[in-house]
C-alpha positions, 0 to 999 in steps of 0.5 A: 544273502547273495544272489548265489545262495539265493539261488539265481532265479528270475520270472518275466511278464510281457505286455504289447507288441512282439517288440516288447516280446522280442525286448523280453528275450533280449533281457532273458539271454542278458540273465542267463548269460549271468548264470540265472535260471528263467523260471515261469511267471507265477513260480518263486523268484528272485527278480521279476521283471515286468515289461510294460507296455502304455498304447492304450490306457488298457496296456498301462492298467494291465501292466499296473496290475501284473506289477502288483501281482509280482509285489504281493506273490514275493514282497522280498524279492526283487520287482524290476519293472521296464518297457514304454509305461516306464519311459513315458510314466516313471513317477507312476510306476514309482508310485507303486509300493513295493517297485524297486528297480525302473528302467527306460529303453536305454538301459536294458543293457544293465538289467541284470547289473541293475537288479542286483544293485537293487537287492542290496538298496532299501530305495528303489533304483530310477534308470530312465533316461532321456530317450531323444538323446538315443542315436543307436540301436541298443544291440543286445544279441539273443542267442535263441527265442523261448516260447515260439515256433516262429521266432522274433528278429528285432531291426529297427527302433523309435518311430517320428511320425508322431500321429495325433493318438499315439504316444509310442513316438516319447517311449521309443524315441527317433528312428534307428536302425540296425546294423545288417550284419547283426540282423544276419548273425542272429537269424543264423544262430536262431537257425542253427537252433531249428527255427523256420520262420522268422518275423522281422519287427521294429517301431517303424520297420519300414523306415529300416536303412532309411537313417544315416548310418545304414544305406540298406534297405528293408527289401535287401534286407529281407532278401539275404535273411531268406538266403539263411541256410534253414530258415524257410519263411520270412515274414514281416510285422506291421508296415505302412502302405507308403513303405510297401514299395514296388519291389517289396510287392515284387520280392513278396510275390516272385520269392518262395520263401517271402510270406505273402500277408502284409499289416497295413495299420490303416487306424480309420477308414475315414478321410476326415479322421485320418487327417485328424489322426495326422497318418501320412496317407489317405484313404485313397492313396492306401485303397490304391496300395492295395489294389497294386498288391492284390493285383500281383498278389491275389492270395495275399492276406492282409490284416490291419488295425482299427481305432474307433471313437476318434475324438469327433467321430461322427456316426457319418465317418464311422460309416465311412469306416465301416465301409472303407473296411469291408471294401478292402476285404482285410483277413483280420482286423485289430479293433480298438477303442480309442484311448486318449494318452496323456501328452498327445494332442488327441488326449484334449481334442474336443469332442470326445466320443461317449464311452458306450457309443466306442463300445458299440462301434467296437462291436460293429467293427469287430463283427464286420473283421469276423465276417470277412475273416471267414470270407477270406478262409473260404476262399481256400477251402479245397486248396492245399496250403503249407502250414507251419506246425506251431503248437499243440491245440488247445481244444483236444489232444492229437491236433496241431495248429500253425499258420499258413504263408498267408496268415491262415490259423490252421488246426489239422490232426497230427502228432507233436514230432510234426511240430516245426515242420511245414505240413501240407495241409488241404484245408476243409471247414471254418471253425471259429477264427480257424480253419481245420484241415488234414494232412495231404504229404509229407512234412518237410523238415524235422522238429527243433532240439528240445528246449527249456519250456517256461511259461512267459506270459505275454498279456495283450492290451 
């Protein structure tokens, strides 16, 4: 039976990053390019396409487990799996009974070509290569972006810091950048498409330009993304205080259309495991990087991740941590337990902390990242703040929820022909992880087109 008879359908799963996401979309533009219909995850299809993600022994569990979900929901069709758990550990994911197709980061290209090699051979097809040998960035333009309101605009891949915790650096491999020019060309088609607000992301992203072949840099980058006709924000994804220079401080607060919220993945407030981590700060120089952006940009939100339960940590340097966090009064925080990855130097450090003792320390963390979210929020209680109508809320119908430039979740009572615009909002109670507020003006803007919606589901780990 062809592919054509069968009826050319096919169902993605995300896990991890928006990377990953941004991954996915490039996969589905590749399908429906080639005449497939991308149907949701838990209907019948023909290829299921899982994309992996290996950060955390968590991320590697649930991308098994959704792997299995697909084999057992349709044990003839075809079950292609891709993403850094498939770069890092091919033979784990051949392990699987029932995967017939493995692709590394190299070869997302051929997915579609691969899959349907796939339906016609009995042993499954490896297409994972060596990802060091990658010197360019793999171009596979997207022609729109499926679930969000914002969408993803993928610059730059790999990363060679090589901290001591992550494995991210033998999935993605070294640094690339990618071409300017088809950074623009995509943000106006997702322009042209109705979108607002575009995230610009990477591995590294501020090492953007900073490789052979393009001489530009992240500011100038995100300068000419803003001058796009339609889009009206321009945020970025997870940057490291060394990369927040003097002028990105400067274009963040002098432009309108720059979001004011940064990620500064700070990973361990305290100096000694820092250096164990291998991070290329410490925590001084990042307490500095923050006091020059507040200086400048009071408003700013900006939010970070934590690990706890380093190998070694002591209770001394988790209090260390603790309080290093609370002093830079983050808006959010990301709080894990460490995850010892096969292949990096902190998988066999000595000194591995108990499971319980990362447990508790996780929920002291992320007690302490709630407490200062709701500081945060206070702050705006009062003020009038656009918001960026994204979705309905899940809590009753008649609201919206969206965020603000500085990453605020806001949910205000609207009908969905608001959604896409930017709403002003003035902002009056704490509920939860958001604020709820009310409509004060006129909405700029006018929804997007309608579109194909699928659910595409995107598991975090």
């Amino acid at each position: 039976m062809t592919v054509v008879e069968r009826g050319r359908r096919v169902a993605f799963c995300t896990l991890g990053c928006k990377v990953n996401q941004y991954d996915t979309e490039q996969m589905m533009t590749l399908f429906r390019r080639a005449g497939y219909t991308i149907v949701d995850f838990d209907q019948e299809a023909d290829i299921y396409v899982i994309n992996t993600c290996t950060v955390t022994g968590r991320g590697a569990a649930k991308s098994r487990q959704m792997i299995r979900n697909a084999i057992r929901r349709s044990p003839m069709s075809v079950v292609a799996v891709t993403g850094c758990y498939t770069q890092t550990a091919p033979d784990e994911v051949a392990a699987i009974p029932g995967v017939n197709l493995i692709v590394g980061h190299q070869d997302r290209h051929r997915i579609v070509e691969l899959c349907e090699e796939a339906m016609r051979r009995e042993v499954p097809i490896r297409a994972v290569n060596n990802i060091w040998q990658a010197r360019e960035f793999e171009e596979i333009p997207i022609d729109t972006f499926s679930q969000a309101t914002r969408a993803v605009v993928k610059i730059q891949e790999g990363c060679n810091v090589f901290c001591t915790f992550c494995i991210i650096p033998y999935a993605r491999g070294k640094p690339r950048s990618r071409d300017p020019e088809s950074v623009l060309a995509e943000v106006e088609r997702l322009a042209a498409q109705g979108y607002r607000e575009v995230v610009l992301t990477g591995i590294h992203v501020g090492s953007y330009g900073k490789d052979v072949r393009y001489r530009f840099t992240l500011e100038e980058l995100m300068e000419r993304v803003a001058e796009v006709p339609g889009i009206e924000r321009v945020r970025l994804s997870s940057i490291e205080p060394r990369h927040v220079t003097d002028r990105l401080i400067d274009l963040m607060a002098n432009h309108p259309k720059i979001c004011r919220h940064l990620h500064l993945s700070l990973q361990s407030g305290s100096e000694t495991v820092l250096r164990r981590m291998k991070r290329p700060y410490t925590a001084r120089e990042f307490r500095e990087k923050v006091e020059r952006i507040r200086s400048v940009m009071p408003d700013c939100g900006l939010t970070t991740d934590i690990i706890v339960g380093f190998p070694g940590e002591t209770e001394a340097e988790h209090r260390e941590s603790m309080a290093f966090v609370r002093e830079m009064a983050f808006s959010r925080i990301h709080v894990f337990p460490f995850s010892p990855r096969q292949g990096t130097p902190a998988a066999t450090m000595p000194d591995q902390v108990p499971k319980a003792v990362k447990e508790a320390r996780v929920r002291e963390m992320i007690a302490l990242g709630d407490e200062l979210q709701r500081q945060f929020h206070s702050r705006f209680l009062g003020q009038t703040l656009l918001v960026l109508a994204e979705e309905e809320a899940d809590t009753e119908e008649g609201w919206l929820e969206g965020y603000t430039h500085n990453y605020i979740r806001v949910r205000f009572r609207a009908g969905d022909e608001l959604r896409n615009t930017l709403v002003p909002v003035r902002l009056t109670e704490l509920a939860d992880d958001v604020v709820v507020g009310e409509m004060a003006g006129r909405a700029i803007g006018s929804t997007r087109p309608d579109r194909e919606r699928i659910w595409l589901p995107v598991v975090g780990v």
